[in-house]
C-alpha positions in Angstrom: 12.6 -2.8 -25.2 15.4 -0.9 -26.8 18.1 -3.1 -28.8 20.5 -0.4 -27.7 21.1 -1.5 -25.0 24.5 -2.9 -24.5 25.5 0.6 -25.5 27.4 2.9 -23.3 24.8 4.4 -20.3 26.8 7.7 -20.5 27.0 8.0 -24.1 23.1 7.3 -23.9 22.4 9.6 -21.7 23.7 12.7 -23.7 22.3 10.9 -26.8 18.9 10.9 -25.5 19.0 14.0 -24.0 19.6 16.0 -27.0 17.5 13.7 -29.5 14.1 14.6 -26.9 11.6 15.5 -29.2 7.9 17.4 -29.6 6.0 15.1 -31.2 2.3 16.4 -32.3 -0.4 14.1 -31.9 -3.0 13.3 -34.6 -6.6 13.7 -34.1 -7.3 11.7 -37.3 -6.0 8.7 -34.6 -7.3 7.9 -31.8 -9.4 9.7 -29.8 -8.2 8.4 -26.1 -7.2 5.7 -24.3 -10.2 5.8 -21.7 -10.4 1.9 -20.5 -10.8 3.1 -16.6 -7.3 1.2 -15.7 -4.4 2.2 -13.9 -5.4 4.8 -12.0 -2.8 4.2 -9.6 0.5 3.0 -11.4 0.3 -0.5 -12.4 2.5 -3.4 -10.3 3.7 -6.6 -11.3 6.8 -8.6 -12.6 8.0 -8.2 -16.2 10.5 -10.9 -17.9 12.7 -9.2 -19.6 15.8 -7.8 -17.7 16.2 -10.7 -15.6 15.6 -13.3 -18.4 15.8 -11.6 -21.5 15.0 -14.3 -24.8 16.4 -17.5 -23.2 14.4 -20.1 -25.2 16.9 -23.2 -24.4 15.2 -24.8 -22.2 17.0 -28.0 -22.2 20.5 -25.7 -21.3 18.5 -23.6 -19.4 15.1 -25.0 -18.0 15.0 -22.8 -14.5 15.2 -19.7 -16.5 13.8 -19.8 -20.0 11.2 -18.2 -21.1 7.9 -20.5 -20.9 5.3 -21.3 -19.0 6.3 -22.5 -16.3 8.8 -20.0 -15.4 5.5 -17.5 -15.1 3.7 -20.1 -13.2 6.6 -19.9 -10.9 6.7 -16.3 -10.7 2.7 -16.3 -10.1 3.2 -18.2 -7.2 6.2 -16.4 -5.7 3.8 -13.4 -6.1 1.2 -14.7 -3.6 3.2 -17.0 -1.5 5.9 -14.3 -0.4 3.0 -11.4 0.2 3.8 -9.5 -2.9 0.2 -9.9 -4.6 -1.5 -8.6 -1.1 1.0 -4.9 -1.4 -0.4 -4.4 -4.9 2.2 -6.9 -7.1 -0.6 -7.8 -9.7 0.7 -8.4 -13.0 2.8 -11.5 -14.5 4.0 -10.1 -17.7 5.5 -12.1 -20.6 8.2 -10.1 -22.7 9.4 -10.9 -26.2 10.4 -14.3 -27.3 6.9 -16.2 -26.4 5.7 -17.0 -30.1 6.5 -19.5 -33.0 8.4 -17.6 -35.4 5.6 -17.9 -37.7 1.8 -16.6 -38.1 -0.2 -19.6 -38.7 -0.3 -19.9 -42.3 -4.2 -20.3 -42.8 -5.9 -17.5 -40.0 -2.6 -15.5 -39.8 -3.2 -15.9 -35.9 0.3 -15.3 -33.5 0.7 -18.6 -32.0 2.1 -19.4 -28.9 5.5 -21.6 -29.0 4.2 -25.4 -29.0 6.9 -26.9 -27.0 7.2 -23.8 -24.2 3.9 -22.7 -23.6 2.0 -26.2 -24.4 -1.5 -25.4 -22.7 -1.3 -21.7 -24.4 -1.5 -18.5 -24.0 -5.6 -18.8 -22.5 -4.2 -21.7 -20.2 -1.4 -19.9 -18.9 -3.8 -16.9 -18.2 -6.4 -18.9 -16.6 -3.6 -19.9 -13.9 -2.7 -16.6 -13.3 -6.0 -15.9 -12.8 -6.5 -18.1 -10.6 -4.1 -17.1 -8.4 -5.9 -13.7 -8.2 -3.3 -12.1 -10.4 -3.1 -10.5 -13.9 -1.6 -11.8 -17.4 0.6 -9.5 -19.6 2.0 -10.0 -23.1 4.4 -8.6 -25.5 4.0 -7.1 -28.6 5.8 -5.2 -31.2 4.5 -2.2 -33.9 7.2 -2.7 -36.3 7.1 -6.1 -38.7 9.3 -8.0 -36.2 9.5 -7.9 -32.8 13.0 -6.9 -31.6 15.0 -10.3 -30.8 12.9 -11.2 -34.4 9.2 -13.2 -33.8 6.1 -11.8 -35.8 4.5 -8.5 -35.1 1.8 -6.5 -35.6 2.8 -4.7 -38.7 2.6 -7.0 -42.2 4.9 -4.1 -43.9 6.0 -1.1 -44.0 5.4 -0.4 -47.8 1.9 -0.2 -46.6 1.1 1.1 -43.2 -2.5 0.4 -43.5 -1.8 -3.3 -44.0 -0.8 -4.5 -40.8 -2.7 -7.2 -38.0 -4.1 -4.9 -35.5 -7.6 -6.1 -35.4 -7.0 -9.9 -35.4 -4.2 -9.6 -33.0 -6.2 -7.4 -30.6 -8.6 -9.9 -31.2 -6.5 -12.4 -30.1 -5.6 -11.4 -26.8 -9.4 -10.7 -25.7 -9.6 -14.3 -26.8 -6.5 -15.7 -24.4 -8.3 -13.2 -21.6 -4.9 -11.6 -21.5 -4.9 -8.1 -19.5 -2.5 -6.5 -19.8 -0.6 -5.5 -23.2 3.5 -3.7 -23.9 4.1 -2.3 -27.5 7.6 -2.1 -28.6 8.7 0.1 -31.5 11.3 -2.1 -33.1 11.9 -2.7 -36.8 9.6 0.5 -37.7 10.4 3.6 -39.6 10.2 5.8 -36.7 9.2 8.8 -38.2 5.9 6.8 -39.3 5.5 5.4 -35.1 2.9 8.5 -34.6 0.5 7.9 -37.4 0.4 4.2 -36.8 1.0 2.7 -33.4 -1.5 4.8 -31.6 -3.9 2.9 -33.5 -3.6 -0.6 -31.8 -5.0 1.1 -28.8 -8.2 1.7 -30.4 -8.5 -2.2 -32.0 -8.0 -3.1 -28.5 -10.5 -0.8 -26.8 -13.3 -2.1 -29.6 -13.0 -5.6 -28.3 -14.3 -4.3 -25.1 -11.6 -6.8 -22.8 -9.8 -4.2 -20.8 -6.3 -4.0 -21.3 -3.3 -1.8 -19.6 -1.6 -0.6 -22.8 2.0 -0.2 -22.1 3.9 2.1 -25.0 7.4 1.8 -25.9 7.8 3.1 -29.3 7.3 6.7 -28.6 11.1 6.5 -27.6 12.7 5.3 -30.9 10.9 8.0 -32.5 12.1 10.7 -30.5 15.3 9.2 -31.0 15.3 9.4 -34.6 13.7 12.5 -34.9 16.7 14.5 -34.2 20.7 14.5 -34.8 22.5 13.3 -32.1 25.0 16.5 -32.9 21.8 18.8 -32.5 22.8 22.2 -30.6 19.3 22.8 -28.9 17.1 19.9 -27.3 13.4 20.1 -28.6 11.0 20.2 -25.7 8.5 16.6 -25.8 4.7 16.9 -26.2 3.8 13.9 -24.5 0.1 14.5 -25.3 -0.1 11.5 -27.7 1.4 8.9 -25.3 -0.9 10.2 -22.9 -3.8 9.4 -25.2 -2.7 6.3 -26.6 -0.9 4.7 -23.1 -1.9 3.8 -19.7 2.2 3.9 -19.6 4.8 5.0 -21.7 8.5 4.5 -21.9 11.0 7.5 -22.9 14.1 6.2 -22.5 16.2 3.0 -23.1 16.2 -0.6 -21.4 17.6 0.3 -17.9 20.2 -2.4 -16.8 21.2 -4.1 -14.0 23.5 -1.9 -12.4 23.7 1.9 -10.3 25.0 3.8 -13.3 22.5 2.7 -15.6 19.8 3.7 -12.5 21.7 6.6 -12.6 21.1 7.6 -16.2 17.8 7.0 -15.9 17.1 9.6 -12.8 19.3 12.6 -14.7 17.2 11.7 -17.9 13.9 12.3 -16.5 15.2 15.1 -14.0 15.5 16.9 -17.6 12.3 16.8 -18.6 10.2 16.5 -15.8 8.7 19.5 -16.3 7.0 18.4 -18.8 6.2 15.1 -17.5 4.6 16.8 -14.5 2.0 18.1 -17.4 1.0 14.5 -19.0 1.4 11.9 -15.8 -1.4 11.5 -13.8 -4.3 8.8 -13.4 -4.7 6.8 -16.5 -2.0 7.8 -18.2 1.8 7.4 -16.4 5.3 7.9 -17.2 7.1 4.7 -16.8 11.2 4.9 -16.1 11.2 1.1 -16.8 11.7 -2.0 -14.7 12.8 -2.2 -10.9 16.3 -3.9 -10.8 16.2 -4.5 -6.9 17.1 -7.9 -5.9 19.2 -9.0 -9.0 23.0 -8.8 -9.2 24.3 -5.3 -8.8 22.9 -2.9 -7.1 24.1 -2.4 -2.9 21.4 -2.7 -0.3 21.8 1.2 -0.3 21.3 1.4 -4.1 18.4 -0.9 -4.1 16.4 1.5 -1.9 17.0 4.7 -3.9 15.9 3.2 -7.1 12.8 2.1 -4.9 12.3 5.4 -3.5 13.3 7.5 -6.5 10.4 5.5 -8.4 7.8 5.9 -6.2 7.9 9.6 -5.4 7.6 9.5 -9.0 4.5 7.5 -9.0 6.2 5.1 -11.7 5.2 1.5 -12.6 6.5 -0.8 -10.2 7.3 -3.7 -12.1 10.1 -5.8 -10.5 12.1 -8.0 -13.2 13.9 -9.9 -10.9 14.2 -13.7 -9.7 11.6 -14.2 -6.6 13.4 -17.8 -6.1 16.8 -16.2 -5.2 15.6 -12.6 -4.1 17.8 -11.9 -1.0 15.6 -10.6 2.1 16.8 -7.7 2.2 16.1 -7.1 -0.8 12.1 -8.0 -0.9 12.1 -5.9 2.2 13.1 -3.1 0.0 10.3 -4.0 -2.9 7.7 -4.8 -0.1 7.8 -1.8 1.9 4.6 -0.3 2.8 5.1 3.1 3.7 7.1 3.7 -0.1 4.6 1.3 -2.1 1.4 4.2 -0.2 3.6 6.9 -1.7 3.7 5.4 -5.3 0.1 4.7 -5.5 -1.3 7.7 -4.0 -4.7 8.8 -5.3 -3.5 12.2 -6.8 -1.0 10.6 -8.8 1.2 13.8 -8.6 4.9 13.6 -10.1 7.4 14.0 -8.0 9.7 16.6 -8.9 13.9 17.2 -7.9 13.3 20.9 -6.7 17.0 21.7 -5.1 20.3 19.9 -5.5 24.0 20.9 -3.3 27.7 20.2 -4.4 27.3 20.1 -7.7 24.1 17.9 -8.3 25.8 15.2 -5.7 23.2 15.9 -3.4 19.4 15.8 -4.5 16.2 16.8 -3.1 13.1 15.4 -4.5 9.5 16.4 -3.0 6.0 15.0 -3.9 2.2 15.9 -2.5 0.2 13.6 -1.4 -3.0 12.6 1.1 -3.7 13.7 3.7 -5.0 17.1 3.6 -4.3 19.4 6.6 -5.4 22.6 6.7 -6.2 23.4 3.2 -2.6 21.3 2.4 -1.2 18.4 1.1 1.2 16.1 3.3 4.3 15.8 1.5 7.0 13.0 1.1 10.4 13.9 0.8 13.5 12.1 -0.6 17.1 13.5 -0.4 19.3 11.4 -2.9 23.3 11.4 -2.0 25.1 10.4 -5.4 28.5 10.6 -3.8 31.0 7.2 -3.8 33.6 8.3 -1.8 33.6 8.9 2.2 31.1 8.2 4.5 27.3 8.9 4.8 26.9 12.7 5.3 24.1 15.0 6.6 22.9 17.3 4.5 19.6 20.0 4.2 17.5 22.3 3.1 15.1 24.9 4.4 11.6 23.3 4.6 10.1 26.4 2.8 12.2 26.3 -0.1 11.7 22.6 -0.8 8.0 23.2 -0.5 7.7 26.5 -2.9 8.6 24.5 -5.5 5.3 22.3 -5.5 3.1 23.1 -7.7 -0.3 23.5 -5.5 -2.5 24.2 -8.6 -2.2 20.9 -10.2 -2.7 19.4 -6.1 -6.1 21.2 -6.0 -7.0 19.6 -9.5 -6.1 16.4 -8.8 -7.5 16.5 -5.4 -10.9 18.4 -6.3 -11.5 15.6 -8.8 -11.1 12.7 -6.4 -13.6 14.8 -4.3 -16.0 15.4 -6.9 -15.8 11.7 -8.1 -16.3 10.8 -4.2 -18.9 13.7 -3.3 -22.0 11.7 -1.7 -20.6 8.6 -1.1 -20.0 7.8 2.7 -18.3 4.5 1.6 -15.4 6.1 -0.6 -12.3 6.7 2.0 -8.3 6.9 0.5 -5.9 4.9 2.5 -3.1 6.9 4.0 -1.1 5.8 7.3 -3.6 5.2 10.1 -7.7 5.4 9.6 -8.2 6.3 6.1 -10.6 9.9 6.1 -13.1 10.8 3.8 -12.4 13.3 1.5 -13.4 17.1 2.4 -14.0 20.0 1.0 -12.4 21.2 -2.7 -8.8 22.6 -2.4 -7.9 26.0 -3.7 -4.5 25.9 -4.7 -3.8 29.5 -4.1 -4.1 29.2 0.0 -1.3 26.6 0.0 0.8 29.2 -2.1 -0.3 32.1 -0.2 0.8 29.7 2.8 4.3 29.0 1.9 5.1 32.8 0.7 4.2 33.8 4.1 7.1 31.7 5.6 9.2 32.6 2.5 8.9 36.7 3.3 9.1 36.0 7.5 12.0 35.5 9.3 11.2 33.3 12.5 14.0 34.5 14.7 13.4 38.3 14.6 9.4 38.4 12.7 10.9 41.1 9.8 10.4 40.8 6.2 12.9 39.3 4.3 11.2 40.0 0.7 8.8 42.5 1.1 6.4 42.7 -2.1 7.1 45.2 -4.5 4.8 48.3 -3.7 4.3 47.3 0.1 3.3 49.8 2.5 6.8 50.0 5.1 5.0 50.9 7.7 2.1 48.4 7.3 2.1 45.7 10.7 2.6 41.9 9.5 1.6 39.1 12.0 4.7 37.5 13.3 5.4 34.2 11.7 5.9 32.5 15.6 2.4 33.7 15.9 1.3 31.3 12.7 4.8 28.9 12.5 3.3 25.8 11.3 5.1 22.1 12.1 5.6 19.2 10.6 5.3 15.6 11.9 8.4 13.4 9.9 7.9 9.8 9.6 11.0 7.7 8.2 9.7 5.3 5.4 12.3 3.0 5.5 11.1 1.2 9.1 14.9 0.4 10.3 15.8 4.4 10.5 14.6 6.7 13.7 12.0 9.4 12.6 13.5 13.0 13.1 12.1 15.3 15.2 9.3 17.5 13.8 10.1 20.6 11.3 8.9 24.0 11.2 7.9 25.1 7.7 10.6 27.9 8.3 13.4 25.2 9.8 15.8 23.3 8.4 15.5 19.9 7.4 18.5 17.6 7.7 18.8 14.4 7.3 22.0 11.6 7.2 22.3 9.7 4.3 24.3 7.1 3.5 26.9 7.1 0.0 25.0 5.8 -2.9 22.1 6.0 -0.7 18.6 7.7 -0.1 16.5 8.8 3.2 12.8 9.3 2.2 10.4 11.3 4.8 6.7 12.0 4.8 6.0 15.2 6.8 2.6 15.8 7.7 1.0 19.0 9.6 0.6 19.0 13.0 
């Protein structure tokens, strides 16, 4: 978690923008993060925005942070139908230790009075509930609100409690594991923090390694006043991380949501490169169901996330959580998008009135016809009026996908399935077996033919340089495709279907999204 922030969001976000950095990974380090998890993006509930580092109990015994508060949350989990959608991880931020190593082992200890059975008995109840335990930890030599972490000092980076902690957490059976960057040189984060990965892989307990400190050394890599934003390599983080944080703490509120969407609209190029199976881009927590965000609100954070294919971890209260509001985290059709098997990064391809409107399109299963289905989220960012309808020509949205990295993602799910009649990926309806291997160029060649076709009169709008005039084209009506659109938020009416060459429109409401999967018919 970032101690920055109580800062300005809008000062942050041209801060962080311009501080992005390449940073080049080591080999000397470590070699990859293989541990077979999160090959969907990891789901759960995570502390820290909600409750932050209340440790007065007697003041505050409903929300401080001890065991029984993620007893509580365990429950909530499986009681309310949250564990069943995919909710499987009760994670424990900062503030759970003594303030001291024990003196004689140098162990972390778990604070006596607020976790009393310890950090093993706390996990073997959330285990028992079916769920997963996470824990916090820090690669700097304290963690940010000031408890030990995992580095003694940093006169000597070699010296620092990597092993016996990783040690530690295979002891307590914890699963799941979030590495902060505070009190760290940053410039020093890349040559060291990548390494508690690797003491954690040789204890051979499983763990999702969450990364945070790739963002303060971005951040410190480069002047704020810097004229030119360096592009980020992200090819560490992808080594070293199941998931990895770029940006600061988001906050409970729509600007802060806000920041975080144009921050990663930046650079999502480049994230499209590195997020995938294994290895995922994480925008931070979900805010939905605390104090600020509008019902509206709540579902664009929702949607924007999961056409992303972002952690879903909620940090929220699930003894106050409105309705409304769990209908937002709990819904199906969004929560299918966010863990689809090709793990493909939704990208913002087209944007009207000055970046107020905001198209955003992702691939995912099912195949038709040599094709990916796709889901589609237009984002209104306006505050003032009423809902409008707005579009975009079908064609144009879809150019923009890039159907290579579909056919690898897709060809490897194949070839990991090939020969097994039992392997099937869920999508809406009877989950198919995979089929054949995907070229990427026929979805291309696909979409160009409706880009260079005009449906009305059958003419070429952009005919390839060098074409013959006089050479006969097959009308488009004679190969129009159309699309079947299915709302994903169940209270709106689906739209009729959409040729590839029509337009689709759709009314959103201010502050609001309206997210559509369109599959071939």
């Amino acid at each position: 978690m970032s101690p920055l922030a109580g800062k300005s969001r809008l000062l942050a976000v041209a801060a962080v923008l311009v501080c992005l950095a390449s940073f080049q990974a080591s080999t000397s380090l470590v070699a990859g993060l293989d541990n077979g998890l999160a090959r969907t993006p990891p789901m759960g509930w995570l502390s820290w925005e909600r409750f932050t580092c209340i440790t007065d109990c007697t003041q505050y015994p409903d929300d401080c942070i001890n065991s029984r508060l993620y007893k509580i949350m365990a429950d909530r989990l499986v009681a309310e139908g949250y564990a069943e959608l995919g909710y499987e991880y009760v994670n424990i931020d900062d503030c759970w230790s003594e303030r001291e190593r024990d003196a004689e082992s140098g162990n972390l200890l778990a604070n006596a009075s607020r976790f009393p059975e310890g950090i093993n008995g706390l996990a073997e109840y959330v285990h028992s509930r079916g769920l997963k335990l996470g824990i916090y930890g820090d690669c700097g030599t304290k963690t940010c609100a000031g408890y030990p972490a995992q580095l003694k000092s940093e006169s000597d980076l070699e010296d620092n409690y990597f092993q016996l902690d990783a040690e530690r957490l295979a002891s307590w059976q914890v699963d799941s594991f979030k590495f902060d960057g505070c009190n760290l040189d940053p410039s020093k984060a890349e040559s060291i923090c990548p390494n508690m990965a690797k003491a954690i892989e040789a204890n051979k307990r499983a763990m999702v390694v969450i990364c945070e400190w790739p963002f303060y050394m971005l951040r410190e890599r480069y002047s704020l006043l810097s004229d030119q934003a360096p592009i980020p390599d992200f090819s560490l983080a992808q080594r070293a991380c199941n998931a990895w944080r770029y940006y600061e703490d988001i906050e409970d509120s729509w600007l802060s949501v806000l920041s975080v969407i144009d921050f990663t609209v930046r650079i999502q190029e480049t994230i499209l490169k590195y997020h995938g199976p294994g290895h995922w881009f994480d925008p931070d927590q979900l805010v939905v169901g605390d104090f600020a965000l509008s019902l509206d609100q709540a579902r664009a954070q929702m949607a924007i996330w999961c056409i992303w294919s972002a952690p879903l971890y909620m940090s929220n209260d699930l003894r106050q959580i409105e309705p409304d509001m769990a209908k937002v985290l709990k819904n199906r059709h969004l929560i299918e998008v966010d863990q689809d098997p090709m793990g493909v990064f939704g990208m913002m391809v087209a944007n009207q009135h000055a970046g107020k409107f905001q198209a955003f399109v992702k691939p995912v299963l099912p195949i038709r016809s040599g094709c990916p289905s796709f889901v589609v989220v237009y984002l209104n960012r306006e505050t003032l009026g009423n809902s409008r309808v707005f579009g975009f020509k079908l064609r144009d949205l879809l150019a923009k996908v890039n159907y290579d990295l579909v056919a690898e993602r897709y060809n490897t799910l194949y070839s990991s399935s090939a020969g097994d009649s039992s392997n099937s990926v869920a999508t809406e309806g009877a989950p198919p077996k995979l089929g054949a291997p995907l070229i990427g160029n026929k979805c291309k060649s696909f979409i160009h033919l409706a880009m260079t076709k005009d449906p009305s009169a059958g003419e070429l709008l952009n005919k390839p340089v060098g074409a013959n005039p006089e050479q006969s084209e097959p009308k488009l009506e004679e190969k129009q495709v159309y699309f079947q659109v299915v709302d994903l938020f169940d209270d709106e009416p689906s739209p009729r279907p959409v040729a590839l060459n029509g337009q689709l429109n759709l009314k959103v409401n201010l502050s609001g999204v309206r997210a559509v999967k369109l599959i071939q018919v």
